[in-house]
MARDREN-816217 format. One record per residue (C-alpha): residue in one letter; chain; y, x, z; residue number from 0. Coordinates in steps of 0.5 Angstrom, whole numbers, plus 500, padded with zeros to 3 digits. Layout:
@aa = a ch = A north = Y east = X up = Z i = NUM .
...
END
This chain:
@aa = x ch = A north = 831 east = 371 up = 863 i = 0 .
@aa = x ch = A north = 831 east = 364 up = 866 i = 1 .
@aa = x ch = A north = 827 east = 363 up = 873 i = 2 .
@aa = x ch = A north = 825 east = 356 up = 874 i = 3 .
@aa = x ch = A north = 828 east = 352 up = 880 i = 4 .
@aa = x ch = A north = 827 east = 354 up = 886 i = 5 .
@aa = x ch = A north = 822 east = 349 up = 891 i = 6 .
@aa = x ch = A north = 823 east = 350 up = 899 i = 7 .
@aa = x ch = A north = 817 east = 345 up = 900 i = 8 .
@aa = x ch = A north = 812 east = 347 up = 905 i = 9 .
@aa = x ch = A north = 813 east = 355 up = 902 i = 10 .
@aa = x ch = A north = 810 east = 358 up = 909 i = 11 .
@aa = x ch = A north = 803 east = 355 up = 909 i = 12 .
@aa = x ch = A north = 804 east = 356 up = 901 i = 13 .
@aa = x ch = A north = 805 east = 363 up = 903 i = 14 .
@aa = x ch = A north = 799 east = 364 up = 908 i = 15 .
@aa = x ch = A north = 795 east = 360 up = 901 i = 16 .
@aa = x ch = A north = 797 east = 365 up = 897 i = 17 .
@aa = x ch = A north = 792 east = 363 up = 890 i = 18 .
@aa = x ch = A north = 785 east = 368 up = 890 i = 19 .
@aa = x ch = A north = 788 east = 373 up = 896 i = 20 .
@aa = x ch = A north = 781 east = 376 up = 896 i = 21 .
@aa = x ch = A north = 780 east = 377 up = 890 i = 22 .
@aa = x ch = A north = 788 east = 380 up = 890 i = 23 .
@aa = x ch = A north = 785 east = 385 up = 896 i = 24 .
@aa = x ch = A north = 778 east = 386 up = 892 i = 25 .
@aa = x ch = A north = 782 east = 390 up = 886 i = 26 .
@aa = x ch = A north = 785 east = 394 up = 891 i = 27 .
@aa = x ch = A north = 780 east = 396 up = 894 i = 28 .
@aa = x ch = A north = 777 east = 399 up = 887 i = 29 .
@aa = x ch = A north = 784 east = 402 up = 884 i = 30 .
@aa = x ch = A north = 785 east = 406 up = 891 i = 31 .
@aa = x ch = A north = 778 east = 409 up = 890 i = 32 .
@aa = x ch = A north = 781 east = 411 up = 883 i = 33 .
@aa = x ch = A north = 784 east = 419 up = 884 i = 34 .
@aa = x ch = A north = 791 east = 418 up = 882 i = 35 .
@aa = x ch = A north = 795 east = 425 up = 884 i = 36 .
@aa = x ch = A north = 802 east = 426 up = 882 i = 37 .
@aa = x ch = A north = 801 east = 430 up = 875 i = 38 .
@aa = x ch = A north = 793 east = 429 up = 874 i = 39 .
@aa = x ch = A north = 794 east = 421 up = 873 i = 40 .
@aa = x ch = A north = 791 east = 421 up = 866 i = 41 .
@aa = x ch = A north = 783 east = 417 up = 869 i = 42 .
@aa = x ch = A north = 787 east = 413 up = 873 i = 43 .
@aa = x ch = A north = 791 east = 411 up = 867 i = 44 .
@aa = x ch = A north = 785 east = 409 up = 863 i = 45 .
@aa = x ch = A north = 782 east = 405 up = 869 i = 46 .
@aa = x ch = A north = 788 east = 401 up = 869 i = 47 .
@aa = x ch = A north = 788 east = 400 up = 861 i = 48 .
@aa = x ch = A north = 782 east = 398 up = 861 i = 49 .
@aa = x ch = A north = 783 east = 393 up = 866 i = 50 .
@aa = x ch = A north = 789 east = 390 up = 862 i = 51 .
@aa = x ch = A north = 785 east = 390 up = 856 i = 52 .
@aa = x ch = A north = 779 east = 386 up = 858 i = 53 .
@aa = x ch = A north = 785 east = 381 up = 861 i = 54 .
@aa = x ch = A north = 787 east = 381 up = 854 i = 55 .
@aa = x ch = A north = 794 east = 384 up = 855 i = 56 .
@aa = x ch = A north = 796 east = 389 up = 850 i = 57 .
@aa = x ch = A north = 797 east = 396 up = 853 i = 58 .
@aa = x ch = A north = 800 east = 402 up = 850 i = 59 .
@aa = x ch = A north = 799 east = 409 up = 853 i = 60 .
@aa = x ch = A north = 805 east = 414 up = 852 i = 61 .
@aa = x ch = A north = 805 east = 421 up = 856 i = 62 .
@aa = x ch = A north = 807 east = 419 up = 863 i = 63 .
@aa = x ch = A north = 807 east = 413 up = 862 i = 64 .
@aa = x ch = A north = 803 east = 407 up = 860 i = 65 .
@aa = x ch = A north = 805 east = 399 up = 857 i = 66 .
@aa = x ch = A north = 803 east = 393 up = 859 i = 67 .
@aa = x ch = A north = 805 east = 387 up = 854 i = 68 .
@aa = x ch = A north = 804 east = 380 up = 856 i = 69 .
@aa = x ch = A north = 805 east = 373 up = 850 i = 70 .
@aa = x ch = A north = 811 east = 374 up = 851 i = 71 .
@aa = x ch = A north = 814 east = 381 up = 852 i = 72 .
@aa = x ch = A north = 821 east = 379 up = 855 i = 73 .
@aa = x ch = A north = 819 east = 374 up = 861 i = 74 .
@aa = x ch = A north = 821 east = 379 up = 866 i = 75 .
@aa = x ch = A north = 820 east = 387 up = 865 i = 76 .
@aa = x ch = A north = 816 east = 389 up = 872 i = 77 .
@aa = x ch = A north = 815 east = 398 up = 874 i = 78 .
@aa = x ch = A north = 811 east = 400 up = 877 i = 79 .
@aa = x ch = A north = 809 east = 409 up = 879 i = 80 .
@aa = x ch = A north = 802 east = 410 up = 881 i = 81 .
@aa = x ch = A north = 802 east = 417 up = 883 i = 82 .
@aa = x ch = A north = 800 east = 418 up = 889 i = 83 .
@aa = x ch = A north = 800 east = 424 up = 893 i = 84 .
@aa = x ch = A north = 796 east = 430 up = 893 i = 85 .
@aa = x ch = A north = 794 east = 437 up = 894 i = 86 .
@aa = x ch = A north = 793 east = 441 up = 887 i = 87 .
@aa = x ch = A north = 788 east = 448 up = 887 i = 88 .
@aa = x ch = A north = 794 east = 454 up = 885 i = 89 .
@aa = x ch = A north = 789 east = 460 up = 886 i = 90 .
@aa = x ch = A north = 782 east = 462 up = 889 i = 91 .
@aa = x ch = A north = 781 east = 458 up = 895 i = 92 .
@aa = x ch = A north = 789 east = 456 up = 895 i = 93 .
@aa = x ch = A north = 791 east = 449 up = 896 i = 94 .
@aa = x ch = A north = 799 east = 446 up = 896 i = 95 .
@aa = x ch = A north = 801 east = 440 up = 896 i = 96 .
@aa = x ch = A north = 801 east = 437 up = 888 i = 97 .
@aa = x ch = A north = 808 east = 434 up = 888 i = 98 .
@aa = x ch = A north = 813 east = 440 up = 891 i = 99 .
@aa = x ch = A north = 808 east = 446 up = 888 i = 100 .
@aa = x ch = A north = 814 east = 450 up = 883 i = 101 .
@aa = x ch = A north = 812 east = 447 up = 876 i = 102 .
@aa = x ch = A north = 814 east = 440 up = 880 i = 103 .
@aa = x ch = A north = 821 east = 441 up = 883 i = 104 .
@aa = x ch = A north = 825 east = 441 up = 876 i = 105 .
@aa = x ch = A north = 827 east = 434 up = 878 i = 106 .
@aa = x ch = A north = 827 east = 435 up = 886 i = 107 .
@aa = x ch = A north = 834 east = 434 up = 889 i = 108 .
@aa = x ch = A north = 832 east = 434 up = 895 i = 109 .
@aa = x ch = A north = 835 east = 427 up = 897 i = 110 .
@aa = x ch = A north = 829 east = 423 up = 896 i = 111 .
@aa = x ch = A north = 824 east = 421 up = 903 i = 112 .
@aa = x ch = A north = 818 east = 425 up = 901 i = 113 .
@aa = x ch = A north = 822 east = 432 up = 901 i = 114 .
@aa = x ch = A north = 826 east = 430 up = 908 i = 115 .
@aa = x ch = A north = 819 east = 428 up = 911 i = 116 .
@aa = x ch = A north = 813 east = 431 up = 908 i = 117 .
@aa = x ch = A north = 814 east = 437 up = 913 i = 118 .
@aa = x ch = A north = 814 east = 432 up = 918 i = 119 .
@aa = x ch = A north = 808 east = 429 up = 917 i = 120 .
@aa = x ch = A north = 803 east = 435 up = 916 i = 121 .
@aa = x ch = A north = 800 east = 435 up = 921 i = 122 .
@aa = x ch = A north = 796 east = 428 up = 920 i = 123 .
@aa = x ch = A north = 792 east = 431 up = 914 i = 124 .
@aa = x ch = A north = 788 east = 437 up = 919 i = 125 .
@aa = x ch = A north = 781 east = 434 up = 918 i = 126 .
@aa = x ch = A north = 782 east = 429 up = 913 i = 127 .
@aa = x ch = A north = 777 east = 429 up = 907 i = 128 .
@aa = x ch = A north = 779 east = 430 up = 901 i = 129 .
@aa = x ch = A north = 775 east = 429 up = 893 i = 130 .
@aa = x ch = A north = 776 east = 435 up = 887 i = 131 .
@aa = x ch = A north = 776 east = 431 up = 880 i = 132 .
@aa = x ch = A north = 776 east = 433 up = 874 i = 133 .
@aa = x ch = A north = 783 east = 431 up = 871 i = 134 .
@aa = x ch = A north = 782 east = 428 up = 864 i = 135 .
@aa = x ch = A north = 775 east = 425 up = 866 i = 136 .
@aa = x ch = A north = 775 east = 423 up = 873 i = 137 .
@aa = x ch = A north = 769 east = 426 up = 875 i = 138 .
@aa = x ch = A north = 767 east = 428 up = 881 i = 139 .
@aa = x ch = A north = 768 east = 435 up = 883 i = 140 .
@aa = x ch = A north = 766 east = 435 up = 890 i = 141 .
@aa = x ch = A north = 768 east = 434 up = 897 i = 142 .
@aa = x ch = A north = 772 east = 438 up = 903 i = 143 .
@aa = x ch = A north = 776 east = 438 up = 910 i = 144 .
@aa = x ch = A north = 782 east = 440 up = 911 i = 145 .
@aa = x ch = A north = 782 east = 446 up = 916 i = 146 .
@aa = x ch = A north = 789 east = 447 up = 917 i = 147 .
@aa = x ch = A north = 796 east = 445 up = 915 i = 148 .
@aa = x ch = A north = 802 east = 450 up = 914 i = 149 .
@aa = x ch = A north = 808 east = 451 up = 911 i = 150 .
@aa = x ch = A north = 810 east = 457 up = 907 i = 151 .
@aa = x ch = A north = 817 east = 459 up = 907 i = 152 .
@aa = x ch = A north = 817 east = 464 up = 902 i = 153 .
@aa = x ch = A north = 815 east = 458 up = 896 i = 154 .
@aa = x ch = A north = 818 east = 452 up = 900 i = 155 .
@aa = x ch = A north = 812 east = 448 up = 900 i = 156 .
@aa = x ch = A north = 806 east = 445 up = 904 i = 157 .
@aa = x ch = A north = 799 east = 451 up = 904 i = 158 .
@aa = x ch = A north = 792 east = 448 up = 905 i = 159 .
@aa = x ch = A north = 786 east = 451 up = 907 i = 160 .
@aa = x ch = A north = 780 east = 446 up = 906 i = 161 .
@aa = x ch = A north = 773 east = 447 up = 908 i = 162 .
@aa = x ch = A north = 767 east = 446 up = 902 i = 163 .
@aa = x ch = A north = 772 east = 447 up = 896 i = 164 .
@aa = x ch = A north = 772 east = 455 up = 895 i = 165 .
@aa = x ch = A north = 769 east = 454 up = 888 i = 166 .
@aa = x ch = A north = 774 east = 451 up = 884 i = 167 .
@aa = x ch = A north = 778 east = 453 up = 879 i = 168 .
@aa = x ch = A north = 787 east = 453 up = 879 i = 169 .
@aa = x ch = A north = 790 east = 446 up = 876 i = 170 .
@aa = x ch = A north = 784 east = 442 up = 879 i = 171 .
@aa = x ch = A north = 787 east = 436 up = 883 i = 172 .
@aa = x ch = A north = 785 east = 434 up = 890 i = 173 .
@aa = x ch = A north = 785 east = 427 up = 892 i = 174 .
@aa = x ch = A north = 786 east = 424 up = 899 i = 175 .
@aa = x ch = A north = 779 east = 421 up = 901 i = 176 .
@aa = x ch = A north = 781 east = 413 up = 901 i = 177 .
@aa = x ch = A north = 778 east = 406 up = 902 i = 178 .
@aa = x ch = A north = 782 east = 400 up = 904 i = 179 .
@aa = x ch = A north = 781 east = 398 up = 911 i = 180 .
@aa = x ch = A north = 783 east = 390 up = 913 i = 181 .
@aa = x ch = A north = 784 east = 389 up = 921 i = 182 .
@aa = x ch = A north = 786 east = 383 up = 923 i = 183 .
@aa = x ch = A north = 794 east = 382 up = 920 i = 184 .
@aa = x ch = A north = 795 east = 388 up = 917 i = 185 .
@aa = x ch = A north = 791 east = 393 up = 911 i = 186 .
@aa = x ch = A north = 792 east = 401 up = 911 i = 187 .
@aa = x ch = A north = 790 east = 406 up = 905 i = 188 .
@aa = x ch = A north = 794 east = 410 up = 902 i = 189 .
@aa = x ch = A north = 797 east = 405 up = 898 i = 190 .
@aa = x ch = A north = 804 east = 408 up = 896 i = 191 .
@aa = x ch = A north = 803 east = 406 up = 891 i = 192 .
@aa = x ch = A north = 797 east = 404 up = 888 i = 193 .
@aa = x ch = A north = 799 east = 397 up = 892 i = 194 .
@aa = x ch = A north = 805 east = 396 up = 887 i = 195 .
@aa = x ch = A north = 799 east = 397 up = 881 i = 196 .
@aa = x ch = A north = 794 east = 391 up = 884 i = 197 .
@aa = x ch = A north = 800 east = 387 up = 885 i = 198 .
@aa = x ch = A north = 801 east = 388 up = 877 i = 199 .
@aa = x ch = A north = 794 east = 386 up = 875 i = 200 .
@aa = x ch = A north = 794 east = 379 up = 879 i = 201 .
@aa = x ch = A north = 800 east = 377 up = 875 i = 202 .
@aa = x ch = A north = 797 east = 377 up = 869 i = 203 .
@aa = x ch = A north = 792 east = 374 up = 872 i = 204 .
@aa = x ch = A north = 795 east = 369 up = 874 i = 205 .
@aa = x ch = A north = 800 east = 368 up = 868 i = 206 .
@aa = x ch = A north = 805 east = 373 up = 867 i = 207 .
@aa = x ch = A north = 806 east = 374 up = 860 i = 208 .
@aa = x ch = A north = 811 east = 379 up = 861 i = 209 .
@aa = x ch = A north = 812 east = 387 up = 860 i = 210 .
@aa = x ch = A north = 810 east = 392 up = 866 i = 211 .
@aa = x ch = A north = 811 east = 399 up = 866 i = 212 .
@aa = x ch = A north = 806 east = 404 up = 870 i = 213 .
@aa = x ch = A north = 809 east = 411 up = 870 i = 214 .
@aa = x ch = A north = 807 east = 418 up = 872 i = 215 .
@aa = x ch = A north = 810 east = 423 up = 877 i = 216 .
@aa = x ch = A north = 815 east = 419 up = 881 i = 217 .
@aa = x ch = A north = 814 east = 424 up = 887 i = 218 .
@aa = x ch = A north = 815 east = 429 up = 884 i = 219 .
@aa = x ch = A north = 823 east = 426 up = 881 i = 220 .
@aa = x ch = A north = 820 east = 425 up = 873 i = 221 .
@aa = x ch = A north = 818 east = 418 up = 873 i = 222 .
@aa = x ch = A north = 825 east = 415 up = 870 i = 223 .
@aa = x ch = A north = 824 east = 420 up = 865 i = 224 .
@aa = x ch = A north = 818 east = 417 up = 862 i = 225 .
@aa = x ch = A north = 821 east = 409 up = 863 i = 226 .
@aa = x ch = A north = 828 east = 412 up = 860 i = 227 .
@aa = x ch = A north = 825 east = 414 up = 854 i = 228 .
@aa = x ch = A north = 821 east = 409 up = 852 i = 229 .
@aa = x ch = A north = 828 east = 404 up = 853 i = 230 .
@aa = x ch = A north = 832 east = 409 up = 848 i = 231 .
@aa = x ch = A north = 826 east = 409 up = 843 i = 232 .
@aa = x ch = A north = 826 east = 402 up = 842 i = 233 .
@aa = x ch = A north = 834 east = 401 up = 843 i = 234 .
@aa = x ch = A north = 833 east = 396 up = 849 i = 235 .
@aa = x ch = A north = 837 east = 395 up = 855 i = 236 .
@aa = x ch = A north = 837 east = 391 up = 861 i = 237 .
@aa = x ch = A north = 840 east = 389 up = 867 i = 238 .
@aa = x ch = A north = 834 east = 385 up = 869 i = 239 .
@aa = x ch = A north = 829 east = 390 up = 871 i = 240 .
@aa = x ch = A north = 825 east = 390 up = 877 i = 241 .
@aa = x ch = A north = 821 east = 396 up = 880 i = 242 .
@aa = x ch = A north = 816 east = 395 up = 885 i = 243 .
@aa = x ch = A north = 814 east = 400 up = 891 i = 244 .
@aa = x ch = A north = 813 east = 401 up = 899 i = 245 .
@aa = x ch = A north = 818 east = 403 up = 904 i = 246 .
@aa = x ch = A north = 817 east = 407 up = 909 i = 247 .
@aa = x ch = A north = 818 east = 405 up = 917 i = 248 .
@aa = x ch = A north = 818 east = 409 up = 922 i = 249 .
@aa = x ch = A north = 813 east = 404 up = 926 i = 250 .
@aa = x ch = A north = 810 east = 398 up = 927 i = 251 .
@aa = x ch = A north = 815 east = 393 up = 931 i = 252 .
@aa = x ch = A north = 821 east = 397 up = 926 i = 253 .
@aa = x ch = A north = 817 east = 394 up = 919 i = 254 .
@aa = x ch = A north = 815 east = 387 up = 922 i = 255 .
@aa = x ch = A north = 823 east = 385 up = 922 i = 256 .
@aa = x ch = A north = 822 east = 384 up = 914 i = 257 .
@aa = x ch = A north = 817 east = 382 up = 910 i = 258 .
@aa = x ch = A north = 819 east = 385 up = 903 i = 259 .
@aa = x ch = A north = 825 east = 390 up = 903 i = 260 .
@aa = x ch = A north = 831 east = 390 up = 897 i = 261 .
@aa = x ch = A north = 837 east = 395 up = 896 i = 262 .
@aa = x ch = A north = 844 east = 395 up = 893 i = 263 .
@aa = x ch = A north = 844 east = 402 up = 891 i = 264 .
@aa = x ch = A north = 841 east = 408 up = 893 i = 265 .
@aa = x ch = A north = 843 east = 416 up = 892 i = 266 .
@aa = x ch = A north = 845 east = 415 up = 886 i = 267 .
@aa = x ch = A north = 847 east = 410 up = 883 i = 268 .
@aa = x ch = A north = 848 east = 401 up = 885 i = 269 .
@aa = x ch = A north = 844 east = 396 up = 883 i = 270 .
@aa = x ch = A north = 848 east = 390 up = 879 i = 271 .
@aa = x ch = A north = 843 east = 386 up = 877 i = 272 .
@aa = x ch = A north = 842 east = 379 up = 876 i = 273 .
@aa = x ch = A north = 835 east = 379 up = 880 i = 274 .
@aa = x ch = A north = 838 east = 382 up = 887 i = 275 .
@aa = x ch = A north = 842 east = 375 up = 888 i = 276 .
@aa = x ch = A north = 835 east = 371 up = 885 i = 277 .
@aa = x ch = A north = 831 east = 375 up = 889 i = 278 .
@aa = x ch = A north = 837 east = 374 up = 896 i = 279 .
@aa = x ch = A north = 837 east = 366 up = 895 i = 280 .
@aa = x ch = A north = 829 east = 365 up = 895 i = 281 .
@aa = x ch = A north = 828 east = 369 up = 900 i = 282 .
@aa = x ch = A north = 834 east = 365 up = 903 i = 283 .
@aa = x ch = A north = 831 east = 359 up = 902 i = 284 .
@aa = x ch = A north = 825 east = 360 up = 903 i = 285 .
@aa = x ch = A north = 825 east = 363 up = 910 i = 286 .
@aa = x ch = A north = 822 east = 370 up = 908 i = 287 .
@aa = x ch = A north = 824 east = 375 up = 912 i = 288 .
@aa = x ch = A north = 828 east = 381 up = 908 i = 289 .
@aa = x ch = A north = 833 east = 387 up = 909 i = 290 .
@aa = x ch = A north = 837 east = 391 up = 904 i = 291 .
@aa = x ch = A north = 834 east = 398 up = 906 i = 292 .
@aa = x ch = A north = 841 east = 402 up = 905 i = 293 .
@aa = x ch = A north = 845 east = 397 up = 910 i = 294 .
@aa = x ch = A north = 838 east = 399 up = 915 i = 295 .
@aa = x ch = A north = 839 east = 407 up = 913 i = 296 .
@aa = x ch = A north = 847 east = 405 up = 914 i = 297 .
@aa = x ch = A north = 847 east = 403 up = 921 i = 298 .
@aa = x ch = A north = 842 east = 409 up = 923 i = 299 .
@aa = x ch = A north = 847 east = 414 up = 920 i = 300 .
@aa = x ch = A north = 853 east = 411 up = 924 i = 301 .
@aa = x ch = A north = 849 east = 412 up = 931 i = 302 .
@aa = x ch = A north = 846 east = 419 up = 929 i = 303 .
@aa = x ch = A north = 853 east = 421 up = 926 i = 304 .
@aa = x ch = A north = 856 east = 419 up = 934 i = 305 .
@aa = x ch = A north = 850 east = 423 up = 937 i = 306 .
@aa = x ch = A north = 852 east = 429 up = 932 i = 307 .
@aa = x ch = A north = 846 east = 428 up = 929 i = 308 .
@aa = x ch = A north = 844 east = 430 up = 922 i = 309 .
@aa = x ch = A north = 844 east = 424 up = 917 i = 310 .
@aa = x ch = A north = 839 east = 421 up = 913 i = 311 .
@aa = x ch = A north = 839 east = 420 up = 906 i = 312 .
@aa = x ch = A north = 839 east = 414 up = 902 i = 313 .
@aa = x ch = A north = 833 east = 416 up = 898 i = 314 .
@aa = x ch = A north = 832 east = 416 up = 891 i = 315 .
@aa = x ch = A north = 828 east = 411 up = 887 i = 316 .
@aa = x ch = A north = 826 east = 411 up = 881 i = 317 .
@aa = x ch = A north = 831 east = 406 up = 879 i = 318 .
@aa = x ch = A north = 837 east = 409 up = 881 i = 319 .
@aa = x ch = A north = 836 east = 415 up = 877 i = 320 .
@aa = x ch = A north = 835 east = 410 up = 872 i = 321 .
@aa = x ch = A north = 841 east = 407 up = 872 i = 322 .
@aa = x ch = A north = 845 east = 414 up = 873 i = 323 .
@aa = x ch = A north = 842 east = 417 up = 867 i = 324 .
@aa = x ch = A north = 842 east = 411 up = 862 i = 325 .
@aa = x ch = A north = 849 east = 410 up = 864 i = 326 .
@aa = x ch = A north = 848 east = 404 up = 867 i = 327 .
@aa = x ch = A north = 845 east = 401 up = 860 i = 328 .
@aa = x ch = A north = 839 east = 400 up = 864 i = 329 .
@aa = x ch = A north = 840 east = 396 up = 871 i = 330 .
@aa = x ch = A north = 836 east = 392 up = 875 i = 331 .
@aa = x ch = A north = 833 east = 392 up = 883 i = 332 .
@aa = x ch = A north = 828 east = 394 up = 887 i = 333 .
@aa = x ch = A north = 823 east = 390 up = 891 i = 334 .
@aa = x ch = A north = 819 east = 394 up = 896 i = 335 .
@aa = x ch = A north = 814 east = 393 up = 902 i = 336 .
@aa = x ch = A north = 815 east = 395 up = 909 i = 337 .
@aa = x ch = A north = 810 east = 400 up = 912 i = 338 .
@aa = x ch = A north = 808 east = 406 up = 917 i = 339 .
@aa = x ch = A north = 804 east = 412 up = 916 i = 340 .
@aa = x ch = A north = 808 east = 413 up = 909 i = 341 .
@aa = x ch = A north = 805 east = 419 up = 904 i = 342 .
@aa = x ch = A north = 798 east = 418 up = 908 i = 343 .
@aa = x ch = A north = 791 east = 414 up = 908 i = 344 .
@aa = x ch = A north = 793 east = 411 up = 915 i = 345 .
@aa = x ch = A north = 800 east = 408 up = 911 i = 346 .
@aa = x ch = A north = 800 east = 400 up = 914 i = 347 .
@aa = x ch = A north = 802 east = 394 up = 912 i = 348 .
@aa = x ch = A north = 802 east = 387 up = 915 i = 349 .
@aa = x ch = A north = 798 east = 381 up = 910 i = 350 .
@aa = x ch = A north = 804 east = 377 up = 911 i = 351 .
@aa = x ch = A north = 808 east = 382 up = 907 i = 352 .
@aa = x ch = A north = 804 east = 382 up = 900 i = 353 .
@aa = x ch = A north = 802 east = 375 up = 901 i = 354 .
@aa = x ch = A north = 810 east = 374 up = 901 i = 355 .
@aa = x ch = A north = 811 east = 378 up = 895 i = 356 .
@aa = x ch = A north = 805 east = 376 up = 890 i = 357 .
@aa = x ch = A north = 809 east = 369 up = 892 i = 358 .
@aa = x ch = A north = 815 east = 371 up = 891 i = 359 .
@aa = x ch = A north = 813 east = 375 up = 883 i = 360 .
@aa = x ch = A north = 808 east = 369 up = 882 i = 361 .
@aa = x ch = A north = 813 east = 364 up = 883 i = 362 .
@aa = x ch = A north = 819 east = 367 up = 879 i = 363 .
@aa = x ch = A north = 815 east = 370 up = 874 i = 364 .
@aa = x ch = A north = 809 east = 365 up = 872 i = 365 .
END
């Protein structure tokens, strides 16, 4: 794929002027109200079919995953998960975390950032709304509180106890009450990774004509199954794949030294893609502030090893699995938002981020 040339002029105040943010922030706001918990996706999926439909952009709904086809399908090939984390009813009045429950960890290594902090962070949940939903529907199935929060040794995984919600039945997914909130320069929800999603639809709004993917279960270590399949069902390769995410930080003054975050690899494979130079040399000229997450993990596992420390992982993405189970017949690069409060309704990012990305994707896709 060829992108056009790249302009310099004035790309700041182009950025700060991003063409109809607040419509951009609108559709946000409506997909977060949408429950989307990993391994119950399937009304978010027909949420966002149906949006892509009325855009006029084909769409395709296989199991885990759904496909958008613009004009013309080979300008640019987009990925997005749209899980989201979430607590799932396994027994009466017994609640666990959807993404590390038994049936879920088939594909858990143990290497991602999800399973290295989820434990650490359970305390941010206690007093924490939370909506039941029926899973191929959507609708409504009431409201709770959570209680408390705890962990339970003997399954390996997070236990709730929430108040108002004694009634349902096992299997039933429980969403994170969630509503974006706008302070100043900085927007919070629960925005792994429904963000990535809304950037999607303010493409073909703005003229992408090319192919996205939006695929299920990715905390959970499944999503690259779902997009794998589809790449070998219809003997298509690529190097030129582009996966769209958030990337968490472990505070404010850490993730405001960038506006987007690229990687050269993660723990499972490198990323040799045409697009990770493309994305470098625009960044690079036109003054956008970017940092390759694994030089950053890196750097903090060279002073944590001379502290004797344990080390961090490099994490697992979705296209590092990718890469790894295609035999690399399937490459690309990650482009990603810096944010705090990962995995919660308080996760954070700066405006200046997602104007910096949807200008970006706007001008080397459209």
């Amino acid at each position: 794929m060829k992108f056009k040339k790249l302009s310099v002029k004035k790309s700041s105040e182009l950025i700060d002027n991003v063409e109809n943010f607040t419509d951009f922030l609108d559709t946000l706001k409506q997909l977060i109200r949408v429950p989307s918990v990993i391994g119950y996706e399937h009304s978010f999926f027909l949420y966002l079919k149906r949006e892509l439909d009325e855009l006029g952009i084909d769409t395709c709904y296989y199991d885990g995953l759904l496909v958008a086809k613009g004009k013309e399908p080979n300008k640019g090939l987009l990925s997005a998960h749209i899980d989201r984390h979430g607590l799932v009813c396994t027994g009466p009045n017994e609640f666990q975390f959807a993404a590390f429950q038994t049936k879920n960890r088939i594909d858990l290594k143990g290497n991602s950032v999800s399973e290295q902090t989820y434990n650490l962070i359970s305390s941010r949940f206690l007093n924490q709304y939370v909506q039941a939903y029926e899973p191929w529907s959507g609708s409504y199935l009431g409201i709770g509180k959570i209680d408390d929060v705890y962990m339970c040794k003997e399954i390996n995984n997070l236990m709730f106890k929430i108040d108002g919600l004694e009634h349902l039945l096992p299997g039933t997914p429980i969403a994170f009450v969630d509503k974006l909130k706008i302070s100043e320069d900085l927007i919070s929800a629960q925005l792994d990774n429904v963000l990535s999603a809304a950037i999607i639809i303010y493409l073909y709004q703005h003229g992408f004509k090319g192919t996205a993917f939006f695929t299920a279960q990715e905390e959970a270590g499944r999503s690259w199954r779902f997009i794998l399949d589809w790449f070998k069902k219809n003997s298509i390769t690529t190097s030129e794949l582009l996966v769209l995410d958030t990337s968490p930080y472990n505070s404010r003054d850490e993730a405001q030294l960038q506006d987007i975050v690229l990687r050269n690899r993660d723990a499972n494979a490198r990323f040799k893609s045409p697009l990770l130079k493309t994305l470098k040399n625009f960044c690079h000229k036109n003054n956008i502030n970017f940092s390759c997450k694994d030089a950053y993990i890196q750097e903090k596992n060279r002073i944590l090893n001379e502290n004797n420390k344990p080390l961090l992982s490099l994490g697992s993405t979705e296209l590092g699995r990718i890469i790894k189970e295609s035999k690399n017949s399937v490459q690309g690069t990650t482009l990603q938002i810096p944010t705090t409060g990962y995995h919660t309704v308080e996760e954070t990012t700066s405006i200046k981020a997602v104007k910096s990305i949807l200008y970006i994707l706007k001008t080397l896709y459209t």
